[in-house]
C-alpha positions as a Markdown table, in Angstrom:
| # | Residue | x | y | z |
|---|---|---|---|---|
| 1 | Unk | 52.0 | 140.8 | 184.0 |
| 2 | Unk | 55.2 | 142.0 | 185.3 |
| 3 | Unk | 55.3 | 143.5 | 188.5 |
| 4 | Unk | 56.4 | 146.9 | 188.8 |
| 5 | Unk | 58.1 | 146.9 | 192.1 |
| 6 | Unk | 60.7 | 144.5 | 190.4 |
| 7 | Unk | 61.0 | 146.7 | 187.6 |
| 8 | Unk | 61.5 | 149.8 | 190.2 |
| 9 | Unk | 64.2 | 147.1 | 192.7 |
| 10 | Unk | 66.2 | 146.6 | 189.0 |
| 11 | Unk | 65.9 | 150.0 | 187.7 |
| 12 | Unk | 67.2 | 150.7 | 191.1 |
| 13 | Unk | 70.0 | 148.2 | 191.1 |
| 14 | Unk | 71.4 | 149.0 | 187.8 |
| 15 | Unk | 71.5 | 152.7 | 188.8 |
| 16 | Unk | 73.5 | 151.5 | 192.0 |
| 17 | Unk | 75.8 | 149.8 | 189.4 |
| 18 | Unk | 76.9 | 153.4 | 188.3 |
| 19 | Unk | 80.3 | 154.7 | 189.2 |
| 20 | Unk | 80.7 | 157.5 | 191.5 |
| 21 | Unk | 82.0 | 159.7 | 188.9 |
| 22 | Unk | 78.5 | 160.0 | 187.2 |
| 23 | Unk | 76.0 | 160.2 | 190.3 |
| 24 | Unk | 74.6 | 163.1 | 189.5 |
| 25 | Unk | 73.4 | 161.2 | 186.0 |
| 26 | Unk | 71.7 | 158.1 | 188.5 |
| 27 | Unk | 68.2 | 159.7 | 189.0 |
| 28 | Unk | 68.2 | 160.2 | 185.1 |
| 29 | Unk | 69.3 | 156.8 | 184.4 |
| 30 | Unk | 67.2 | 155.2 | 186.8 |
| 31 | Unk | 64.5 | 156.6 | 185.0 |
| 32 | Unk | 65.3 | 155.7 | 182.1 |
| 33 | Unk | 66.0 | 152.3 | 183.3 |
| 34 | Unk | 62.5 | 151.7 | 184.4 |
| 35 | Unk | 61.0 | 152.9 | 181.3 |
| 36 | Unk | 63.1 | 150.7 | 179.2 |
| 37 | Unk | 62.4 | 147.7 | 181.6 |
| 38 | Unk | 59.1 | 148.5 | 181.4 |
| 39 | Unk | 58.6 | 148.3 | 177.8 |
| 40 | Unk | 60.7 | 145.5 | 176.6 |
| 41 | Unk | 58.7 | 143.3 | 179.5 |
| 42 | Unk | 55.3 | 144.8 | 178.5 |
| 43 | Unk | 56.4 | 143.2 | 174.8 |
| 44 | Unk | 56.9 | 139.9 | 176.2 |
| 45 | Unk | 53.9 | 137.4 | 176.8 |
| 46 | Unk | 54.7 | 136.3 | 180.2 |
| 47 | Unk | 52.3 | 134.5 | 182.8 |
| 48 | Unk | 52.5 | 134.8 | 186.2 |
| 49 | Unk | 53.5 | 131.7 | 188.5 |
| 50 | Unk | 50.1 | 131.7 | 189.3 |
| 51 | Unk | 48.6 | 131.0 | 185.8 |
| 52 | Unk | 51.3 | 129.2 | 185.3 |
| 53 | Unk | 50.9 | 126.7 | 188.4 |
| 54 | Unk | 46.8 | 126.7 | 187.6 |
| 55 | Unk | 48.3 | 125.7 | 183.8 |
| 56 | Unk | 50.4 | 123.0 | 184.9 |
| 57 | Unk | 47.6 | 121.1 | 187.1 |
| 58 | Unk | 45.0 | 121.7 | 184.3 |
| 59 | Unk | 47.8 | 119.9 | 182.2 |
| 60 | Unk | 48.7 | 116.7 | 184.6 |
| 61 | Unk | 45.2 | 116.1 | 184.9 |
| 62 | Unk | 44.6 | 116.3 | 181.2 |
| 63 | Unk | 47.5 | 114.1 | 180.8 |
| 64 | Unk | 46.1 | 111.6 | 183.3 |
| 65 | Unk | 42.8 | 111.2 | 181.9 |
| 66 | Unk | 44.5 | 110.8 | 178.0 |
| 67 | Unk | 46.3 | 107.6 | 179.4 |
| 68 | Unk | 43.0 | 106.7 | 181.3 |
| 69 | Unk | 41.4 | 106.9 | 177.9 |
| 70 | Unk | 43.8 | 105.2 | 176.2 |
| 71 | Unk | 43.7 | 101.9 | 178.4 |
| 72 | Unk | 40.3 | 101.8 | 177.6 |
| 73 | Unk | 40.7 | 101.9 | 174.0 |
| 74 | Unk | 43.2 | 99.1 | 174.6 |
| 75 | Unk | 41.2 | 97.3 | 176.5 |
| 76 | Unk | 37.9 | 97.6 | 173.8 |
| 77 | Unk | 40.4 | 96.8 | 171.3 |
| 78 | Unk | 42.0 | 93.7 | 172.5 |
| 79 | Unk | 38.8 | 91.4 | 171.8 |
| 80 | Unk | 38.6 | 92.4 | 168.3 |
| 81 | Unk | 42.5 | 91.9 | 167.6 |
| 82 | Unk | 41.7 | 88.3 | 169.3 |
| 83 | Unk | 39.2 | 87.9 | 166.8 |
| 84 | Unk | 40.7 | 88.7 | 163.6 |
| 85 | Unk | 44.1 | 86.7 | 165.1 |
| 86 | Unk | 41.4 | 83.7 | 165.8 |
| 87 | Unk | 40.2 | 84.0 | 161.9 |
């Protein structure tokens, strides 16, 4: 999932975004923030670059043995299109 010490570094970077006229509203905000963060990723199916790297390999190897496969379909095809072209 998400991890939360990017939430908290956003949370925290949003608050930072506040002008100086409502500091005293940036704990209450950052807060708030975090929980609304929190909550709209949680809703989200995400994957983490890990799962998705492990995803990708699994998927260029499945992609290399289809075309493997498929030469050899070719291949045990081609004498019986010779055939029926011979006929």
């Amino acid at each position: 999932m998400f991890d939360p010490k990017a939430i908290d570094d956003i949370a925290n970077r949003l608050a930072s975004a506040i002008p100086p006229g409502l500091n005293n509203f940036k704990e209450d905000l950052e807060k708030n923030f975090h929980a609304i963060l929190q909550s709209a990723l949680s809703k989200l199916d995400l994957v983490t670059r890990e799962e998705f790297e492990v995803q990708k390999m699994v998927l260029a190897k499945t992609r290399s043995k289809l075309e493997d496969l498929e030469k050899r379909v070719s291949e045990m095809e081609k004498p019986l299109t010779d055939k029926t072209e011979e006929a």
